[in-house]
N, C-alpha and C positions, 0 to 999 in steps of 0.2 A: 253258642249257648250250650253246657253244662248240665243235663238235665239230670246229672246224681251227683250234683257239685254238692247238694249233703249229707253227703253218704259217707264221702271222704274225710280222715280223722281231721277235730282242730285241733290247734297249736296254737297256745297260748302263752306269753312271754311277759311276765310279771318281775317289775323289778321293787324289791322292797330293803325300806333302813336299817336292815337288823344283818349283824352276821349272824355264821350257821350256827351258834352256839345259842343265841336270843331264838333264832328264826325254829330251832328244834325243840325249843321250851316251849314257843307258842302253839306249835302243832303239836307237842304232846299234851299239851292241858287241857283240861277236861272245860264241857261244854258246847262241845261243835256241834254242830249239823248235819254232819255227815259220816262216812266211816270212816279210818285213816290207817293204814298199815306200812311199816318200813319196809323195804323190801332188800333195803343194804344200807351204807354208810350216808349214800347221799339220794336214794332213789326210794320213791315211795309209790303206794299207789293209793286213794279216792274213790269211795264209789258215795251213791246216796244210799240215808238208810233203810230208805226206802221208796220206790219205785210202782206206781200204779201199776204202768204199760208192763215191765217188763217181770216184774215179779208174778202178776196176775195170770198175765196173757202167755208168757213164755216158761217159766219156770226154770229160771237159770241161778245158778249158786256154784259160781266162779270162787276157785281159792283166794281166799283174804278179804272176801267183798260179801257186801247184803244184797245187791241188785247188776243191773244188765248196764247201767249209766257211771259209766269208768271211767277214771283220768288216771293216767301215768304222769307222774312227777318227775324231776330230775334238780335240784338245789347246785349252783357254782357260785362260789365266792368271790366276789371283786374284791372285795378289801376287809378290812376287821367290822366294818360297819354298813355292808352293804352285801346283797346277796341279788343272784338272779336265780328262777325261777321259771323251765320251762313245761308246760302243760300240755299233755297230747291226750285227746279224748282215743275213743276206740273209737276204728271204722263199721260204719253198718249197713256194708255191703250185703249183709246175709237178706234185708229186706228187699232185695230184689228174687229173690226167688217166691216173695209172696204175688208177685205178679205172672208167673208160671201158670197158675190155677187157671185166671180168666183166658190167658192163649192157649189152653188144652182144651177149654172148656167151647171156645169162639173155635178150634180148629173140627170139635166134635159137631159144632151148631152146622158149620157148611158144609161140612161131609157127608153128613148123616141126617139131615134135616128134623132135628129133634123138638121144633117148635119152640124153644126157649126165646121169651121176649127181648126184645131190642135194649129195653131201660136195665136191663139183668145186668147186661156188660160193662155198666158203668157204675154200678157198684162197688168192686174190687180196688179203679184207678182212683175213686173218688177217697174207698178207706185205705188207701197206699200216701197219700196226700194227706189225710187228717194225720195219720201215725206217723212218718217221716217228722212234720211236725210239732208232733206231740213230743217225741224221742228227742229232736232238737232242745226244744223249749226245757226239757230235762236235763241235756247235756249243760244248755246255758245255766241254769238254777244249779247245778255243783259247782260250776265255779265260780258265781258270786257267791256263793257259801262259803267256797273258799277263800277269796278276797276278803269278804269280812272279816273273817278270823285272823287273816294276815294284819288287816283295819286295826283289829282291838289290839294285837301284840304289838302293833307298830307304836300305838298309842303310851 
């Protein structure tokens, strides 16, 4: 068992009916749900355009992007009417160092016997768990935004 198996970036592999000529009209038309930047010929990157968690709580403004909920693109053509599409979110390993607090804090309790109550300690794992999931739940909402958008161009 993996217990920061969501931490690690996904990778997501969409294959859609349009070549890169159809497939680069669709993502540049206006109407999305998200932000979209080229970043070369065939690579792009995705963020949302906005972000409760990571706008609010973190305060990050990454070049090309509105928020902390990222995907890297990369577009390869099968044929004149077919394209593949692979998607890598960004990793969020940096939320392990929000669990450093409560082990400095538990390492002060036994040392130094500072009377800090028992229920204190599970506060921290407990909002390590809601946000991991919360940040997930966001990584998945960009990319069916993005799959829709592929939806309506494919259409």
């Amino acid at each position: 068992m993996n217990l920061f198996k969501h931490l690690k970036p996904k990778n997501e592999k969409i294959q859609v009916n349009l070549g890169i000529k159809e497939l680069k009209k669709t993502l540049d038309s206006k109407g999305k749900n998200f932000h979209f930047k080229w970043l070369s010929e065939n690579s792009f990157i995705i963020s949302l355009n906005f972000s409760f968690g990571s706008n609010l709580l973190f305060d990050v403004n990454y070049a090309n992007t509105k928020s902390d909920i990222i995907a890297e693109g990369k577009i390869a053509e099968i044929n004149d009417s077919e394209s593949t599409i692979i998607l890598k979110t960004k990793s969020k390993y940096w939320l392990t160092f929000i669990l450093f607090l409560p082990v400095l804090v538990l390492f002060f309790e036994l040392t130094f016997d500072l009377g800090i109550p028992l229920p204190f300690f599970f506060v921290f794992p407990i909002g390590y768990v809601i946000l991991t999931n919360f940040i997930k739940t966001e990584d998945e909402k960009l990319i069916n935004k993005f799959k829709e958008t592929l939806k309506r161009g494919n259409k």
